[in-house]
Each structure stands twice: as structure tokens, then as C-alpha cells.
C-alpha positions in Angstrom: 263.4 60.5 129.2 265.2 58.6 132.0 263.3 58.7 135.4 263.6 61.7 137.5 262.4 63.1 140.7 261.1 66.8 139.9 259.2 68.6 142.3 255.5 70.0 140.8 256.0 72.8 143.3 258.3 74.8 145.0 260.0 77.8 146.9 261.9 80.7 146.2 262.2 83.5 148.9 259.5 82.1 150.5 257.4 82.4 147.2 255.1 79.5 146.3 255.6 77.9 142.6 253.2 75.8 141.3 249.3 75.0 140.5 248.2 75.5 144.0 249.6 79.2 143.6 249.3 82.4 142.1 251.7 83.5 139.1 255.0 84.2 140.2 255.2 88.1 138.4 258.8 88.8 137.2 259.6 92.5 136.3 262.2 91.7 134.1 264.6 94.6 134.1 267.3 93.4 132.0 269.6 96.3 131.0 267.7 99.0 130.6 269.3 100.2 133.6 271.3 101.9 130.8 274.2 101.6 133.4 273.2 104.0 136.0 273.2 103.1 139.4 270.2 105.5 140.3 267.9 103.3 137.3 268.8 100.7 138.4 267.5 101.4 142.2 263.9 103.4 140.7 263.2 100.3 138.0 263.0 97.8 141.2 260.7 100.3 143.1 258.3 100.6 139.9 258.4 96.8 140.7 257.5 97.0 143.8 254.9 99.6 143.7 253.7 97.4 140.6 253.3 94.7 142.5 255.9 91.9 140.9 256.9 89.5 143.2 260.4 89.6 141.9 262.7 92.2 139.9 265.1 90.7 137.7 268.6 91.7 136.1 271.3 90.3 133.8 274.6 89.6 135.1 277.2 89.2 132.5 280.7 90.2 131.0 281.4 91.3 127.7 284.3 88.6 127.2 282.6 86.0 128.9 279.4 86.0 126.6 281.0 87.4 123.3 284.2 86.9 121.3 286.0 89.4 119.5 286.4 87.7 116.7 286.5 89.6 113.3 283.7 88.0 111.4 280.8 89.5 109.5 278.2 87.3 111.9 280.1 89.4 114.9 278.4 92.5 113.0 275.6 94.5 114.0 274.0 95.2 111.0 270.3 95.5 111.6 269.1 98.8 112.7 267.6 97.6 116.1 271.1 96.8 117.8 273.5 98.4 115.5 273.6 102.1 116.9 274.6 100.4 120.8 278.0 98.8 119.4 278.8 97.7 116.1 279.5 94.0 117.4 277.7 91.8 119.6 280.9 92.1 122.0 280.9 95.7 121.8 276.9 95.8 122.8 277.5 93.3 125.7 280.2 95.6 126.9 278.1 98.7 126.8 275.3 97.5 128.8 276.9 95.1 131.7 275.5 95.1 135.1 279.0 96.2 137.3 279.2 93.4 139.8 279.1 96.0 142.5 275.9 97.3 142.5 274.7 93.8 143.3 274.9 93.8 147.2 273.2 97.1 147.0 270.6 96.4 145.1 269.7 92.9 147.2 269.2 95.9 149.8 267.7 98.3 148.3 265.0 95.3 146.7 264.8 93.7 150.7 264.0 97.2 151.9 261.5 97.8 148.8 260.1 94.3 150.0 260.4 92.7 146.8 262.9 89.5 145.6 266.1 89.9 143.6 267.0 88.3 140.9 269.4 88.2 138.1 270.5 85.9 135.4 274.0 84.6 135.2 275.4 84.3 131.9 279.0 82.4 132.8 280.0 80.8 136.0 282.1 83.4 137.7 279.1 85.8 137.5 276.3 82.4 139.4 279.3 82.4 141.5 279.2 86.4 142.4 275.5 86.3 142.6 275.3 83.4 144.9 277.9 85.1 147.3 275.4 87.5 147.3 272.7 85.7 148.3 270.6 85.0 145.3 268.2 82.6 146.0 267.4 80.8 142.2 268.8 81.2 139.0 267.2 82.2 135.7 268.9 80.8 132.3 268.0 82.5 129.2 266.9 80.8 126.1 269.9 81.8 124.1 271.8 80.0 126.9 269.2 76.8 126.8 271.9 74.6 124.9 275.0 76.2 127.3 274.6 72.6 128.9 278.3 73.4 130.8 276.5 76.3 132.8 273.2 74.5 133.0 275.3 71.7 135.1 276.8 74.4 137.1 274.1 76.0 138.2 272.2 73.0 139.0 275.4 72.1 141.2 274.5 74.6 143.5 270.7 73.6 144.5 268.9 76.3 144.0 265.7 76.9 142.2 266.2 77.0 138.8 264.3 78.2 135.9 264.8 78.0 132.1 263.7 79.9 129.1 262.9 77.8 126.2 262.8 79.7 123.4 263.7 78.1 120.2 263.6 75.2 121.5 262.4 71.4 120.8 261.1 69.0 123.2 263.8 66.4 123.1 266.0 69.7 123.6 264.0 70.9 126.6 264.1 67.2 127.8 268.4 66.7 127.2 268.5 70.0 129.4 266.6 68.6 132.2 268.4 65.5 132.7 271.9 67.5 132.7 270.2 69.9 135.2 268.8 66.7 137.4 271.7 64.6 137.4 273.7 67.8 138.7 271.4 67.9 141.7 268.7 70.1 140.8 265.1 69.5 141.2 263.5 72.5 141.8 263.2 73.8 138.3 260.5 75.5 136.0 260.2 75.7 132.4 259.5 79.1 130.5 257.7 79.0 127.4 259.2 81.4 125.5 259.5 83.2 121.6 262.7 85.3 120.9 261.7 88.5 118.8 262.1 92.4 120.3 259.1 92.2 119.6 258.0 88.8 118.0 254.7 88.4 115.9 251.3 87.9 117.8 251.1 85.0 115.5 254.9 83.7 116.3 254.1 83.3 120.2 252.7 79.7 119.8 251.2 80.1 123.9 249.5 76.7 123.5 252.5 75.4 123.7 252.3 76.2 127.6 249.5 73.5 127.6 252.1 71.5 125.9 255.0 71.7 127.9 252.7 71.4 131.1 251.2 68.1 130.1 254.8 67.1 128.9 256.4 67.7 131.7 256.3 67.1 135.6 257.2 70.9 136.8 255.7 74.4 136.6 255.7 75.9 133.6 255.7 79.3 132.9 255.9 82.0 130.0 258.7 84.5 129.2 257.1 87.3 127.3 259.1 90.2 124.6 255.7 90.7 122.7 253.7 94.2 123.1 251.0 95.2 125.2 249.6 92.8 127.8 247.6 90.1 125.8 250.1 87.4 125.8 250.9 87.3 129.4 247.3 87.7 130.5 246.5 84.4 127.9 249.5 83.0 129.6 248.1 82.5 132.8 244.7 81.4 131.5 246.3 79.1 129.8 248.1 78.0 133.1 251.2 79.5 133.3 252.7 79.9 137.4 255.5 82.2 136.4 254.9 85.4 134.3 258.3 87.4 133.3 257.7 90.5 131.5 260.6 93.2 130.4 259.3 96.8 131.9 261.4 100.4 131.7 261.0 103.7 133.3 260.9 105.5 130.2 260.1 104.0 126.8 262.1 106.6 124.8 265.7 106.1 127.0 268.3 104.8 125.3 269.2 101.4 125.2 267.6 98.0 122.4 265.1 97.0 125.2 263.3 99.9 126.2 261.0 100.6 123.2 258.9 97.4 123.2 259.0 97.4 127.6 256.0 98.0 129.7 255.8 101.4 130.9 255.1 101.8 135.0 251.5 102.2 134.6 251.3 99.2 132.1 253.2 96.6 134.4 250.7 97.8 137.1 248.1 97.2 134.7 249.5 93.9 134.1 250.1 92.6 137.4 246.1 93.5 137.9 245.2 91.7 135.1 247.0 88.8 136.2 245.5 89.0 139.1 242.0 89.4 138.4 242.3 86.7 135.5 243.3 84.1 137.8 240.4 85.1 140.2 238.0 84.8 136.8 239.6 80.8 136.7 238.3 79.8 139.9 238.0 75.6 139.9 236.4 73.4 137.6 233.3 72.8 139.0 229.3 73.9 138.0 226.3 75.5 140.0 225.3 78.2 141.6 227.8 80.5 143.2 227.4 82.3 146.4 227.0 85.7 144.4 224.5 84.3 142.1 221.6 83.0 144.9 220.3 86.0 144.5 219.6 86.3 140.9 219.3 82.5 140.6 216.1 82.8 142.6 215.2 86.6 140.6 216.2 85.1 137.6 215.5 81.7 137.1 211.3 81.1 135.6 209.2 79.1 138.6 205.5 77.7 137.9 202.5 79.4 138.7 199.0 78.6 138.7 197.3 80.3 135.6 193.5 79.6 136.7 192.3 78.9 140.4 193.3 75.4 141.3 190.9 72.9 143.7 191.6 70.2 145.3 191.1 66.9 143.1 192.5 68.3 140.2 194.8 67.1 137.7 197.1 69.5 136.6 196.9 70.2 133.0 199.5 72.3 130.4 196.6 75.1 130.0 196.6 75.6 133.9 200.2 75.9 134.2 202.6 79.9 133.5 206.4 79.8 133.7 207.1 83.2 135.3 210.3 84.9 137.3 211.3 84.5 140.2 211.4 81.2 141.0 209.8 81.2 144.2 208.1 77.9 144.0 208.8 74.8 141.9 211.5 75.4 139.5 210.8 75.9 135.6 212.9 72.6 135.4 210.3 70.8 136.8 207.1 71.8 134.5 207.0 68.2 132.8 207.3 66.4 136.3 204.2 68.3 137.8 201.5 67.8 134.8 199.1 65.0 135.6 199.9 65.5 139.3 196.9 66.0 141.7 196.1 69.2 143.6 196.0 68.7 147.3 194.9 72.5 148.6 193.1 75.2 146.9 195.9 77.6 144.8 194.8 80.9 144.0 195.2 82.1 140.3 198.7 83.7 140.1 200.1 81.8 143.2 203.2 80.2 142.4 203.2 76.7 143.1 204.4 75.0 145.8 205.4 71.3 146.5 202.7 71.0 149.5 200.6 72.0 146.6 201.0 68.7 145.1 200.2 65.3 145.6 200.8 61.4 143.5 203.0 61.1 140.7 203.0 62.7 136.8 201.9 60.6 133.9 
């Protein structure tokens, strides 16, 4: 891959991105807005109230992502997307996001105190959106290989983030150097595994360890499985971007809802998150703050087993490893045998480095 200047970390809406930051949480709303206006406004403040940094939506049009064209591919057949339009155009059509609510829902998302997004699928929608204000873009993994829209988005140098689903490294690599030599270099790569919902045993999440040791930018993970599991690994694993598709009601109508996090499930996961990355800490060994106590309640000290005089040579038989460690540590039992006593210690007394006097064996 030729040489590029990617930043490691970076900004959007004032939002940190990278390893010296928490997870940026995306509430991926997608369209199960279901096209209603009001949905649309009470699935960014479960968002908010959850706790996401960001709530995200799709911007597309039918004719712009789909083509009419009679063929038997065009067909819905399957009986997950077939009842919402019996072509893919026809599905598109029936759950776009009207370019109108956009201003109004920046708003209602500033007042709600939470960031706006939404992914472009064609350049007159990045072209909307940015009018609006958006302040990075999102390309799905079905759009990874769209290298035309990858160029234009990076054109316009804003943070940029990309869903890798299905894809291969030299892939994921091709699309960064179109997305660099555009202009961009802010940008983060999703791990990702298409699938409403995929297999536990499809999502592949060390590949986040992968990506991140293949490649200079934060990496994060795009997640359509079930239940919290995967994004929770996801950050363990090291992921600085967590996207996650939520609804208001997992019955509505509409191919994304069923396999969404409820509200009280995306507030369990942004806890989670949360308290996982907390559990991480640094990579570093010893005694913690919290633990001094118990360290010193816990940890075995040595004690004198029979009265000790002065002059003596401290033998095995003279010597009990009891809790707490008040004295000499339990650690140091093969350092203190053969050393000589230097004050009278009472049987029972822990033992005490004034105690002690010379050398061991």
C-alpha cells in the first residue's frame, strides 16, 4: 500500500476518535423510522436518553440505489424483505428518509444534545446532507466497492468512516488510497458481517485485532447480530466506534426492527460499554488503590511460632504464615531463615524487619 498520511485519531462534533478515547456509540437508526416524521424525532431521544454519542440515519433515493430492471435477481423472494416491496427498488422506495426532515432533525438531535448522522448512498444526497451541516460521513458495506462515491465524499474533508463487511484486505486497502488521494484522512474502519441477523459464529470479531494491527486508523465494529455480546467483545477487543441498529418497538413494521435493540437494551448496551472499558484499564501489574486494603488483610505475613531471643537463628519449625500481612511478607519466608534475632519476639508476634539482623543461608 502506497504511503499515506492517516491520522490515528480524530474529531467529529467535537467527539474524540481513537485509543486515547472512549467508544464512539452509534444508535443506528436506519429506517425503522417506518417513514413517520414523529419516529423519527422519539428514536433520536431513546438515543439520547440511552446515552449514544450519535444517532444515525440513511439517506437515499429509490432510483438512485436501485434499478428497475425486470430481472429475477431484482426479486424479493425471501420471506424477510419480500412482504415491504416485491423488488429491491420497490423496498428502497418504501422506506426513504424525505430529504426534508433533515434540517429538523439536525435540531431536534442539537436540542436532545446528541450528534446527527446519516449515511449517503449517492452524491446528491452527501451533497444535501452536507448543506445541512453534517459533520462526517458513514459508507455502508454494500457501498465499500462504490469507489465513485468513496472519492466523493472524501472530496469534501470530512471524517469519514467505512463499513467493511464482505470485504478483503487488499479491498479495504484499494478503498483507502481512493479515499486518501481524494483528500481524506480522517477515516475509521468498521469491522463488520452482513446478516439481519448473522450467525454468532459468522462475526469473525478478531478480525478487529486484525484490521487494527493492519492498519494506521481507528477501527471500529458495525454490529446486526442479537443481543449485546458482540459489541460488548467489540470493545474489549479494541474497537473506538460501536454502531448498533436500535427501534422503538420490535414488533413495528418494517425488515430492521425485529433483530434491533429495544430502548432498555441500547441503554443496557451503552452501560456495558461503558463499564467494559473501565474493566480494561492499562496494561500494567500491582496493587491497585482499591486493593491496599485487602492486599494487607489478605495477603499471609510471618509470625513467630515459639518465643524468639536474641541470638537465635531462625529455623523453618519457628516460623507460621498467617493473614494479614502486618509484618514481613509471606514472599519473604525463604529470605528470613538462618537470619539472626536481634530483640526478644513474643510467640504469635508477627515479625518485623527490626526483628532481624545478618543475612539467610
Amino acid at each position: 500500500m502506497e504511503t499515506m498520511r492517516l491520522m490515528s485519531s480524530f474529531k467529529i462534533a467535537g467527539r474524540g476518535i481513537g485509543d486515547a478515547h472512549p467508544a464512539f456509540i452509534i444508535a443506528e437508526a436506519g429506517s425503522n423510522h417506518d417513514g413517520r416524521f414523529l419516529v423519527a424525532k422519539r428514536l433520536i431521544n431513546i438515543a439520547a436518553e440511552c446515552g449514544c454519542d450519535a444517532v444515525k440515519f440513511q439517506s437515499f433515493k429509490a432510483d438512485k440505489i436501485a434499478s428497475r430492471f425486470a430481472h429475477p435477481k431484482a426479486r424479493l423472494n425471501d420471506r424477510q424483505f419480500s412482504k415491504y416491496g416485491k423488488s429491491v427498488h420497490e423496498l428502497y422506495k418504501n422506506i426513504e428518509l424525505p430529504d426534508a426532515w433533515i434540517p429538523k432533525l439536525i435540531a431536534h438531535a442539537k436540542k436532545k444534545k446528541i450528534i446527527f448522522l446519516s449515511t449517503p448512498f449517492d452524491e446528491e444526497s452527501a451533497d444535501w446532507l452536507e448543506k445541512c451541516g453534517m459533520p462526517a460521513f458513514k459508507v455502508s458495506s454494500y457501498e465499500f466497492t462504490h469507489l465513485r462515491l468513496i472519492d466523493y465524499l472524501a472530496r469534501k474533508k470530512k471524517p469519514l468512516m467505512l463499513s467493511t463487511a464482505m470485504a478483503t484486505l487488499p479491498e479495504i486497502r484499494a478503498s483507502l488510497v481512493v479515499a486518501h488521494r481524494a483528500g481524506a484522512s480522517k477515516i475509521a474502519l468498521l469491522h463488520c458481517v452482513v446478516g439481519y441477523p448473522p450467525r454468532f459464529e459468522d462475526l469473525n470479531l478478531k478480525a478487529i485485532t486484525l484490521m487494527r494491527r493492519e492498519f494506521p486508523v481507528p477501527i471500529g465494529y458495525s454490529d446486526h447480530s442479537r443481543g449485546l455480546a458482540a459489541p460488548l467483545a467489540s470493545v474489549a477487543l479494541g474497537a473506538k466506534i460501536v454502531e448498533k441498529h436500535f427501534t422503538h418497538d420490535k414488533n413495528a413494521p418494517g425488515p430492521d426492527h425485529f433483530f434491533a435493540l429495544s430502548p432498555e437494551e441500547l441503554r443496557t448496551m451503552v452501560r456495558g460499554i461503558r463499564e467494559t472499558e473501565a474493566a480494561l484499564g492499562g496494561e500494567q501489574k500491582g496493587v491497585f488503590f482499591s486493593e491496599k486494603v485487602h492486599y494487607q488483610r489478605g495477603r499471609r505475613g510471618l509470625y513467630a511460632k515459639t518465643d524468639l531471643v536474641p541470638g537465635q537463628k531462625v529455623m523453618p519449625y519457628q516460623v507460621d504464615v498467617l493473614r494479614p500481612r502486618i509484618g514481613i511478607g509471606a514472599e519473604r519466608y525463604f529470605e528470613i531463615l538462618g537470619r539472626t534475632i536481634s530483640r526478644r519476639v513474643s510467640s504469635g508476634s508477627p515479625l518485623l524487619e527490626k526483628d532481624l539482623k545478618g543475612r539467610s543461608f
